[in-house]
MARMAR-914313 format. One line per 3 residues: number of its first residue (from 1); their letters; for each residue x, y, z of C-alpha. Coordinates in Angstrom, 1 decimal. Example, Ala and Ser with C-alpha at 12.3 -4.5 7.8 and 13.67 -1.06 7.14 Angstrom:
2
1 = as = 12.3:-4.5:7.8 ~ 13.7:-1.1:7.1 $
This chain:
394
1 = xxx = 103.9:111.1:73.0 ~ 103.2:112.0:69.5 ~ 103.4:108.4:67.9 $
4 = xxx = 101.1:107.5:70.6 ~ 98.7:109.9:69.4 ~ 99.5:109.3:65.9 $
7 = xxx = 98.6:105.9:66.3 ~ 95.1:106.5:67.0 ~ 92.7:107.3:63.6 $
10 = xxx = 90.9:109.6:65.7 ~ 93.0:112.7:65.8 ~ 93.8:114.0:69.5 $
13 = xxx = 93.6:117.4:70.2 ~ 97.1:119.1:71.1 ~ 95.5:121.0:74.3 $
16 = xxx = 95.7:116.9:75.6 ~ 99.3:117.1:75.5 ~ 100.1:118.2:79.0 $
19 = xxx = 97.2:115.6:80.5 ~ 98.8:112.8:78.4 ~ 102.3:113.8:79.5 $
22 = xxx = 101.1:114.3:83.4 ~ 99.4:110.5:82.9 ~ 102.7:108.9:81.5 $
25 = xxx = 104.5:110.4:84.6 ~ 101.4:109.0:87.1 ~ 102.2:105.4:85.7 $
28 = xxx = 105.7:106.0:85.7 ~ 105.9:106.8:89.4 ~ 103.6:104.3:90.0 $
31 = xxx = 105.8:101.6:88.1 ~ 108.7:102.4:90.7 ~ 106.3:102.4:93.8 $
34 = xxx = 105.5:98.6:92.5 ~ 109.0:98.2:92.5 ~ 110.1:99.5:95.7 $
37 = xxx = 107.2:99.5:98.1 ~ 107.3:95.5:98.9 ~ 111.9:96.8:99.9 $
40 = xxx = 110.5:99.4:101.9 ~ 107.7:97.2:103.7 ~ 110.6:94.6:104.7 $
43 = xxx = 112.8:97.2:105.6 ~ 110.1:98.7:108.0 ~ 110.0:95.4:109.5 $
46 = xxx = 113.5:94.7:109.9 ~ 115.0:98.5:111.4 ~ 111.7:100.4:112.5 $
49 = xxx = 108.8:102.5:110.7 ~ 110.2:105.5:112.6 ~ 114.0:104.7:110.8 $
52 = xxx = 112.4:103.7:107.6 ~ 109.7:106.7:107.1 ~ 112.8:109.2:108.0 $
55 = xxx = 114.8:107.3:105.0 ~ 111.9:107.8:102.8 ~ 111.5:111.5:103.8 $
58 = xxx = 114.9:112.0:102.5 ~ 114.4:110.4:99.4 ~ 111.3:113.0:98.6 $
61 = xxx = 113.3:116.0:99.7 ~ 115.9:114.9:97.4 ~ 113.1:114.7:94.8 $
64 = xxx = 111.4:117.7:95.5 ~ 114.5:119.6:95.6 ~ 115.5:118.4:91.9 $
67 = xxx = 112.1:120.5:91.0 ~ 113.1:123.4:92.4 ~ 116.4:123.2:90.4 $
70 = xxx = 115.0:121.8:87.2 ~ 114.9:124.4:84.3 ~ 114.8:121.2:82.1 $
73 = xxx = 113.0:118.5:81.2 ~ 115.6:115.7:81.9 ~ 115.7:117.2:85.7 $
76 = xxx = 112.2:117.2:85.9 ~ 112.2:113.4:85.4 ~ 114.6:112.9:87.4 $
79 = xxx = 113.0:114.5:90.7 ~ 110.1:112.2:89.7 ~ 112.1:109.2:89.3 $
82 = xxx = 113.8:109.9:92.9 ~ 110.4:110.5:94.6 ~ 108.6:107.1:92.7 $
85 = xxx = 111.7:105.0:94.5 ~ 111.8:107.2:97.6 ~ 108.0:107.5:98.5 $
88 = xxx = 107.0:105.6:101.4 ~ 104.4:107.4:103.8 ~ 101.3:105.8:102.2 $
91 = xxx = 102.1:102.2:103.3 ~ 104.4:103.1:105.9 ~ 101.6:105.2:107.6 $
94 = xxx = 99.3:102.2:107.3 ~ 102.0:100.0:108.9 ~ 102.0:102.3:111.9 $
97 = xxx = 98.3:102.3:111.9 ~ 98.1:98.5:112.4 ~ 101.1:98.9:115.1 $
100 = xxx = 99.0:101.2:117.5 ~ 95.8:99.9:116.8 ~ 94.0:96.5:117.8 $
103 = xxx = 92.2:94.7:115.7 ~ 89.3:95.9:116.5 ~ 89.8:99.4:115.7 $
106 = xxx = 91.8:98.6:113.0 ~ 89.0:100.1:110.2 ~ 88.1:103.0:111.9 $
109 = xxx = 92.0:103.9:112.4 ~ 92.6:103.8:108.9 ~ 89.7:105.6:107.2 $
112 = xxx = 90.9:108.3:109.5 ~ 94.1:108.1:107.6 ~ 92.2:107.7:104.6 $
115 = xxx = 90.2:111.1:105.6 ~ 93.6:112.8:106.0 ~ 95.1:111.9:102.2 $
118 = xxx = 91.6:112.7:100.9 ~ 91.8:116.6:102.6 ~ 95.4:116.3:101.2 $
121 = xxx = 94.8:116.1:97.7 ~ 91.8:118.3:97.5 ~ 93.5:121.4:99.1 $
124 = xxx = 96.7:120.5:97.4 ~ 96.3:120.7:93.8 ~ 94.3:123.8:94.3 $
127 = xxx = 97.6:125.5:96.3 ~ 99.8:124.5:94.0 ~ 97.5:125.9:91.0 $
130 = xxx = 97.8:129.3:93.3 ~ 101.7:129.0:94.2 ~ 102.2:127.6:90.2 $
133 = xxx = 100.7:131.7:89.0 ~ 103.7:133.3:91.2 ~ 106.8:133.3:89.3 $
136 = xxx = 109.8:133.3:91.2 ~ 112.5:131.8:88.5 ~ 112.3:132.5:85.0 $
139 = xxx = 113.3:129.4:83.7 ~ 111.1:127.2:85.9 ~ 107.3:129.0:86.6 $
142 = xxx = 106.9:126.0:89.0 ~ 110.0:126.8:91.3 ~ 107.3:128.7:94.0 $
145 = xxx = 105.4:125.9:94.2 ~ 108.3:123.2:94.1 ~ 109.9:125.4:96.9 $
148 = xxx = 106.9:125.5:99.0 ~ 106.3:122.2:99.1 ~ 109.7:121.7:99.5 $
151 = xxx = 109.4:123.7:103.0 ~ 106.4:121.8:103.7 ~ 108.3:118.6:103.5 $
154 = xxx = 111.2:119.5:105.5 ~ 109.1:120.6:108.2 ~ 107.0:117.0:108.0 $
157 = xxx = 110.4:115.5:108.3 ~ 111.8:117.4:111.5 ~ 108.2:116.7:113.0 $
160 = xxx = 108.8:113.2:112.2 ~ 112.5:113.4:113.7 ~ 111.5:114.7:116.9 $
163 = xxx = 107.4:113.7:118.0 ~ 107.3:110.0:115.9 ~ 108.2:107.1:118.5 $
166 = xxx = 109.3:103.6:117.1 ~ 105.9:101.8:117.2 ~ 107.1:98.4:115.5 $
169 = xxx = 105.9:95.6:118.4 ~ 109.0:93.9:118.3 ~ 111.3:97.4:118.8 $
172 = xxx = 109.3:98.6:121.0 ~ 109.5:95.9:123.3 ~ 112.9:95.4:123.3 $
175 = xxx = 113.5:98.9:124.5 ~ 110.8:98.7:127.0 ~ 113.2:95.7:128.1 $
178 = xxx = 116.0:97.9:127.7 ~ 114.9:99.9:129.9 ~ 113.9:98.1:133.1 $
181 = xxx = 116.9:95.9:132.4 ~ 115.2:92.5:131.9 ~ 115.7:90.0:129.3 $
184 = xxx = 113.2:90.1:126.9 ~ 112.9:87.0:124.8 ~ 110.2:87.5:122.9 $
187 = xxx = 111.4:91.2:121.3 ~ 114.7:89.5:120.2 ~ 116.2:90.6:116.9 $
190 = xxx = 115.2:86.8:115.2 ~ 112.1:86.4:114.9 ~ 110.5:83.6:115.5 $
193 = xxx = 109.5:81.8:112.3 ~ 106.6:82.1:110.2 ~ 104.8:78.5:110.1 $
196 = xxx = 101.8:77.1:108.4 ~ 99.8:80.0:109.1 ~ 95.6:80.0:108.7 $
199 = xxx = 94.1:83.1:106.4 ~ 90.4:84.4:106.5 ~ 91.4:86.1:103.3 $
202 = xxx = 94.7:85.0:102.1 ~ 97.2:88.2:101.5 ~ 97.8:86.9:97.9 $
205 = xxx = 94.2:87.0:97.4 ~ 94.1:90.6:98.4 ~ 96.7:91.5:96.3 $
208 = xxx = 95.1:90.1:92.9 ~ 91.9:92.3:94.0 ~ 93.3:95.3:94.5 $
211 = xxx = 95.1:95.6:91.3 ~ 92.1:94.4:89.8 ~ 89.7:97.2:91.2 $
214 = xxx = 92.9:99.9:90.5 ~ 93.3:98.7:86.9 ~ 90.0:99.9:85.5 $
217 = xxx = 89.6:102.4:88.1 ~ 92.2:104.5:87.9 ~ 92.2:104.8:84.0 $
220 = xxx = 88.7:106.0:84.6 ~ 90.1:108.9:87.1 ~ 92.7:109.5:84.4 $
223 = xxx = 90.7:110.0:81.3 ~ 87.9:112.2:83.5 ~ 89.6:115.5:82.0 $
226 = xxx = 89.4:114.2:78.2 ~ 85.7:113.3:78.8 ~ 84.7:117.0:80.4 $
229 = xxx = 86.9:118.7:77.8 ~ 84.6:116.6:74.7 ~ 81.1:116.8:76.5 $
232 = xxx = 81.1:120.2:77.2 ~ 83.1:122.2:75.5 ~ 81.3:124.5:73.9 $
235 = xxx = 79.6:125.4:77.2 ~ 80.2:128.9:78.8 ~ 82.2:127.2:81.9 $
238 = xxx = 85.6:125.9:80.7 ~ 86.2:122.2:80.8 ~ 89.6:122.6:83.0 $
241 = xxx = 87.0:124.6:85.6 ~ 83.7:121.9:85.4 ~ 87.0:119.5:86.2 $
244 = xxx = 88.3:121.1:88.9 ~ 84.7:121.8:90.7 ~ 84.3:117.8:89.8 $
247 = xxx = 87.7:116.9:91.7 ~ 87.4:119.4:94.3 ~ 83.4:117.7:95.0 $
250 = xxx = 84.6:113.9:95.3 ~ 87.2:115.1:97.9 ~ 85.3:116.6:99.6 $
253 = xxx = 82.7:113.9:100.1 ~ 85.5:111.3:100.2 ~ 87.2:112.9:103.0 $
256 = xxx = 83.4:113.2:105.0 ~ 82.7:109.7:104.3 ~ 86.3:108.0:105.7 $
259 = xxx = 85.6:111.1:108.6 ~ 82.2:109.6:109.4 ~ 80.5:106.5:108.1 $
262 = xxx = 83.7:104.3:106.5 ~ 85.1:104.2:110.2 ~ 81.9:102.6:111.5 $
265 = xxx = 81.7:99.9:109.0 ~ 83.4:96.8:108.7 ~ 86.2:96.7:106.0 $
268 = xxx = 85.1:94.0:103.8 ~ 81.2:95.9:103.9 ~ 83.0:98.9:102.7 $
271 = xxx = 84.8:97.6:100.0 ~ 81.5:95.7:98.7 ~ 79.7:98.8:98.7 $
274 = xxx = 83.1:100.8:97.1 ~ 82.9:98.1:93.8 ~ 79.3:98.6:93.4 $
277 = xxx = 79.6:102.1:93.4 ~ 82.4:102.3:91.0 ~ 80.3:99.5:88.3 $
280 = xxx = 77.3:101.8:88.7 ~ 79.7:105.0:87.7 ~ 81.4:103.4:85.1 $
283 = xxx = 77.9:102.8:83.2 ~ 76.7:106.3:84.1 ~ 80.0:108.0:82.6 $
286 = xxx = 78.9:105.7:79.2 ~ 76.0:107.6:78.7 ~ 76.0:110.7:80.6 $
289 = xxx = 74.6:113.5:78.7 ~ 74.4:116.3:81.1 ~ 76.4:117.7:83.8 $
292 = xxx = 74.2:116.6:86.6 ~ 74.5:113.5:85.5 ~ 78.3:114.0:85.6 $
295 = xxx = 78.4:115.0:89.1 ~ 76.0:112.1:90.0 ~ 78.9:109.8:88.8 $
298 = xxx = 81.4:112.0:90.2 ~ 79.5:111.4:93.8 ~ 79.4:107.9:92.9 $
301 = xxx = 83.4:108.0:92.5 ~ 83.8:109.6:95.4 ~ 82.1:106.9:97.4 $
304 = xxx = 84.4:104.4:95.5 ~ 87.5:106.5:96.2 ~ 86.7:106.6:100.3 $
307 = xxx = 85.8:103.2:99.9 ~ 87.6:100.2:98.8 ~ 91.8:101.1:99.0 $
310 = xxx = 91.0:101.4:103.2 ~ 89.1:98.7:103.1 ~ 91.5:96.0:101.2 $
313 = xxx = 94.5:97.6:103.6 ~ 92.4:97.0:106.5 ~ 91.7:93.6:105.3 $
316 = xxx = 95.2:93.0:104.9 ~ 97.0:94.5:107.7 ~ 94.2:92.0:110.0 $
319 = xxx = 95.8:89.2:108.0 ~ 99.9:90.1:109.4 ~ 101.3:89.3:111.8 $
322 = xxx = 104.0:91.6:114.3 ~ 106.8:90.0:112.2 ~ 105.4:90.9:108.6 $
325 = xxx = 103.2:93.7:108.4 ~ 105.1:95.9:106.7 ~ 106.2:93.0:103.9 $
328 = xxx = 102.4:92.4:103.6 ~ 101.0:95.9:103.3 ~ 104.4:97.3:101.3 $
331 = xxx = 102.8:94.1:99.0 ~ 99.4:95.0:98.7 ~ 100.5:98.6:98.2 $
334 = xxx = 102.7:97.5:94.8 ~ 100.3:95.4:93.1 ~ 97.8:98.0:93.6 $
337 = xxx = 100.6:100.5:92.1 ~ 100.6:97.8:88.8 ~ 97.0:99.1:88.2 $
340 = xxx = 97.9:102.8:88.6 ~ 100.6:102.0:86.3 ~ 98.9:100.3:83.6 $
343 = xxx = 95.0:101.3:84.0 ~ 95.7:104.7:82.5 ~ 97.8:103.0:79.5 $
346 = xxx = 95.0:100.6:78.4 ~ 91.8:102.7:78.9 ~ 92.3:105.7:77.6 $
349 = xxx = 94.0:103.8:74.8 ~ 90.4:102.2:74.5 ~ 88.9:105.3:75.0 $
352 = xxx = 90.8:107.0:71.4 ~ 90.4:103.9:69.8 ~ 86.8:102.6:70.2 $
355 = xxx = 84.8:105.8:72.0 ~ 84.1:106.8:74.9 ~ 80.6:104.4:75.4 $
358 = xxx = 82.6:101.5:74.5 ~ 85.5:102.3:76.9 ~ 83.2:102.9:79.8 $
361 = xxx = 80.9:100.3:79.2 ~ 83.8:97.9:79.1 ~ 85.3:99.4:82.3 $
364 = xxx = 82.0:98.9:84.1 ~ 81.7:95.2:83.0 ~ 85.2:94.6:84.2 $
367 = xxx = 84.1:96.4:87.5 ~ 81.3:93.7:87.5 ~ 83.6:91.0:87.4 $
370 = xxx = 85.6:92.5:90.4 ~ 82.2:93.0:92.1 ~ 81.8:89.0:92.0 $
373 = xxx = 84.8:88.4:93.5 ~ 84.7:90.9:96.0 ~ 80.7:89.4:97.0 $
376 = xxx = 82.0:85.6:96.3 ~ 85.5:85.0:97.4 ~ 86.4:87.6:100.2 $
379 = xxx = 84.8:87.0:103.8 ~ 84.9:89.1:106.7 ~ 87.2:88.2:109.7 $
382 = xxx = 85.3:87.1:112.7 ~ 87.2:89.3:115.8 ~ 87.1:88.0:119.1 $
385 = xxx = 86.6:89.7:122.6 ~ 90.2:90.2:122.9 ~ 90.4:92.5:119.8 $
388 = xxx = 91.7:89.7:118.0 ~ 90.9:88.4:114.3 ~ 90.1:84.8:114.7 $
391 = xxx = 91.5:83.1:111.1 ~ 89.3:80.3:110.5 ~ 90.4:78.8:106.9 $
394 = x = 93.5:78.2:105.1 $
């Protein structure tokens, strides 16, 4: 971490040491959920979301449990390492999503889902800053929140053991068949095979998009903390607290919008009007001057944030079929995961190196150009009165 710094003329302040450290980490965990996700997607397909997501719950106890124990920086890593190859409820949540809903309802089902993540991580971070002040373990001032959340993950995972039905089309029938005792052919365990089949927007397509829209976008969520901390800190609020109040105001209005107005729109309106947003906040955040201002980009972000990652996973999972939906979402999900990964790296690189105008100004023209493909290349699937996307070009 410190030849990173050091190789930056403009010297960085040590209080960034811990926000640099938590950002290598982010794309870290992120790197492995590229890895992984597209495994856990086929896997979903082949044995069941209900058999995969328990898997996966495993896999983040294991990784939550390592932080309770870790009085050290290696075992620290390690939990985080476990949990970036482990964690599947994102994309496996999504998959069971498109299972029980038609096509119809397919945006409306996952803003809700959406809505849920976005109440997630507003209240989260905020409990874990509360839990983080209690110490329990000496040699690890993190242990009360580690263990709490290690409770709250156990208790997801016996939910998930004893309420979550398979809801995979192709399991599902074949137990209904089971069940009544008659011959099934259509739930057999080989599917039938995938032929030329006809896209309104091709899955590759989506997947270029979204790590596109993630790559700028999530360095700008990661270097929000550097840019309070050098506009305003010599003001009588600290710049962790104007932060937090920031954070804690685009969740909020994140998690109203998916809870209201995302689930009435069509997907590929909502991601449209999710780009837009983010180009417009990018060139605020250039010149931003005041903390109004601030929070009128932070509203802006929010709308981006409630916005385009349910839209392109709506997109997507109307473009699967019964046979691959979990391949193509687990898909979408890593090359979105590339951006996480990398976004942080190369803007706030940009943002030591050249300045904080230059670094936004640049992120907002490189929203632009996602904004032209969005308007110019994506279309919006036509669904028919059966529920039904009707795939009209190749």
């Amino acid at each position: 971490m410190n030849a990173y710094k050091n190789s930056f003329a403009k010297p960085i302040d040590s209080r960034y040491d811990i926000v640099i450290l938590g950002g290598a980490l982010g794309s870290l965990f992120s790197f492995l959920q590229a890895i992984v996700a597209p495994f856990i997607g086929h896997l979903s397909d082949k044995y069941g979301r209900r058999r995969t997501l328990l898997a996966s719950m495993v896999g983040n106890i294991l990784s939550v449990a390592l932080w309770v124990a870790a009085t050290d920086f290696r075992t620290f890593l390690a939990s985080r390492i476990v949990g970036g190859l482990s964690e599947g409820n994102v994309q496996l949540a999504n998959a069971i999503a498109t299972d029980i809903s038609d096509e119809s309802q397919r945006g409306s089902t996952m803003a809700l889902i959406g809505a849920c993540f976005s109440i997630a991580f507003t209240c989260g971070p905020a409990l874990g800053a509360a839990l983080s002040n209690i110490t329990t373990v000496a040699a690890n001032p993190f242990a009360t929140a580690a263990g709490f959340s290690l409770f709250l993950i156990f208790a997801e995972t016996l939910y998930i053991y004893i309420r979550l039905p398979e809801t995979h089309p192709r399991l599902t029938k074949l137990r209904h068949a089971e069940k009544s005792g008659v011959p099934n052919q259509s739930s057999s365990r080989t599917a039938t095979p995938i032929t030329s089949r006809k896209y309104t927007n091709n899955p590759s397509l989506l997947n270029i998009t979204h790590f596109l829209f993630l790559l700028p976008f999530s360095g700008l969520e990661f270097s929000l903390p550097f840019l309070t901390a050098t506009l305003y800190s010599d003001t009588k609020t600290s710049p962790s607290a104007l932060n937090g109040r920031l954070l804690s105001m685009m969740g909020l209005i994140a998690s109203l919008l998916q809870g209201t107005v995302v689930r009435r729109l069509s997907p590929l309106l909502i991601v449209r009007v999710g780009v837009v947003a983010s180009a417009i906040s990018f060139f605020l955040l250039a010149w931003v001057t005041s903390i109004s201002g601030l929070y009128a980009a932070g509203a802006l972000l929010a709308v981006t944030s409630a916005t385009v990652v349910t839209g392109l996973n709506s997109l997507g999972s109307l473009e699967a079929q019964e046979e691959d939906r979990g391949a193509i979402l687990g898909r979408l999900r890593s090359w979105g995961q590339v951006g996480r990964a990398v976004g942080p790296i190369l803007f706030c690189s940009l943002f030591w190196w050249a300045g904080r105008e230059v670094a936004y100004a640049t992120g907002g023209f490189a929203m632009l150009a996602v904004c032209m493909g969005v308007f110019g290349v994506l279309k919006s699937p036509t669904i028919g009165p059966s529920g039904k996307s009707v795939r009209t070009s190749q």
